[in-house]
C-alpha positions as CSV (number, residue, x, y, z in Angstrom):
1,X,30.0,41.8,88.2
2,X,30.9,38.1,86.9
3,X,28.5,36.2,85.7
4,X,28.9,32.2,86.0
5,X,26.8,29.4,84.1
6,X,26.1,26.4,86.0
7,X,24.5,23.3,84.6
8,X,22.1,21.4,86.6
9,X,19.9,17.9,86.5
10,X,16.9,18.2,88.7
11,X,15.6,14.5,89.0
12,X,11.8,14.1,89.8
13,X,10.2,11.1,92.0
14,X,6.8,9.9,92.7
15,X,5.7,10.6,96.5
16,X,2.2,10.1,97.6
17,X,1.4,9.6,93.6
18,X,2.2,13.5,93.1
19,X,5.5,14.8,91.4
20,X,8.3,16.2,92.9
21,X,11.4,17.6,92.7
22,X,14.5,14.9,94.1
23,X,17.8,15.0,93.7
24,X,19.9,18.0,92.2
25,X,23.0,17.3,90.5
26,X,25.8,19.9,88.5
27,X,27.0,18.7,85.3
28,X,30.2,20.1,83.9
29,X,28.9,21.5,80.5
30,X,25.6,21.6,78.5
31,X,25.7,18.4,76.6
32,X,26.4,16.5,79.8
33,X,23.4,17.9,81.2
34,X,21.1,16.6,78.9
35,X,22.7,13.4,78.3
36,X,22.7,12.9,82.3
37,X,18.8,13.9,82.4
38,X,17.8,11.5,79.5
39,X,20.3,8.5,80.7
40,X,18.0,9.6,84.7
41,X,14.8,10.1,83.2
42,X,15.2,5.6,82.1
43,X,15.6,5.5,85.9
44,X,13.4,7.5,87.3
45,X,9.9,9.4,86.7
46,X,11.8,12.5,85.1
47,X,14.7,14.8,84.6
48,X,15.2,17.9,83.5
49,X,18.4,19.8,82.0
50,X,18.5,23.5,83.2
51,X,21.0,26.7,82.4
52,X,21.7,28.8,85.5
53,X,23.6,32.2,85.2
54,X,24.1,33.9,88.9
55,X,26.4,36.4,90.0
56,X,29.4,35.1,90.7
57,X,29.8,37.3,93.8
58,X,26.6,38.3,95.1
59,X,24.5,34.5,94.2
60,X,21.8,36.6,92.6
61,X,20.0,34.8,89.4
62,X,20.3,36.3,86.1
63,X,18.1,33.6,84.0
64,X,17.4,29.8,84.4
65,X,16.9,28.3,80.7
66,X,15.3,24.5,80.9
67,X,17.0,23.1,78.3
68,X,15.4,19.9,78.2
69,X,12.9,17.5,80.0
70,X,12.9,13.8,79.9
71,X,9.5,11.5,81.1
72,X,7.7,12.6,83.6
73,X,7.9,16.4,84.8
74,X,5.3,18.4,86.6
75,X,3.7,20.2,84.1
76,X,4.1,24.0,85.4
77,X,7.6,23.1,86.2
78,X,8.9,25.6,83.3
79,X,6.6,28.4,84.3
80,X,7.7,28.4,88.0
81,X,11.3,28.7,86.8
82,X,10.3,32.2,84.7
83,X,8.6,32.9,88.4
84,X,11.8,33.3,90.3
């Protein structure tokens, strides 16, 4: 079983004056993660950094680890990643 780390940026937008998720983008290490969310988040409502480990072979999730948040993110947007 191999294991892979992925970094994402999951931008958030404004819609109907409610939160929610837009664009999802992979970043090639950690560090550019959160520098790409920060640098998004003067752009746009809110970023966030996140840490994804999945099976390499089967997709299946190990953890997701939100490693940072920049402006505006919905506020049970870390508790719905511990949900699955």
């Amino acid at each position: 079983m191999a294991m892979r780390t992925t970094f994402v940026v999951q931008t958030f937008e404004v819609h109907r004056k409610k939160l929610r998720p837009g664009v999802r983008d992979v970043a090639p290490t950690e560090s550019g993660a959160l520098k790409r969310a920060e640098a998004i988040a003067g752009r746009q409502p809110g970023a966030a950094a996140l840490k994804i480990v999945a099976d390499n072979e089967t997709g299946e999730l190990e953890s997701v680890t939100l490693l940072g948040q920049f402006g505006e993110v919905p506020e049970d947007f870390a508790e719905s990643l511990q949900g699955g």
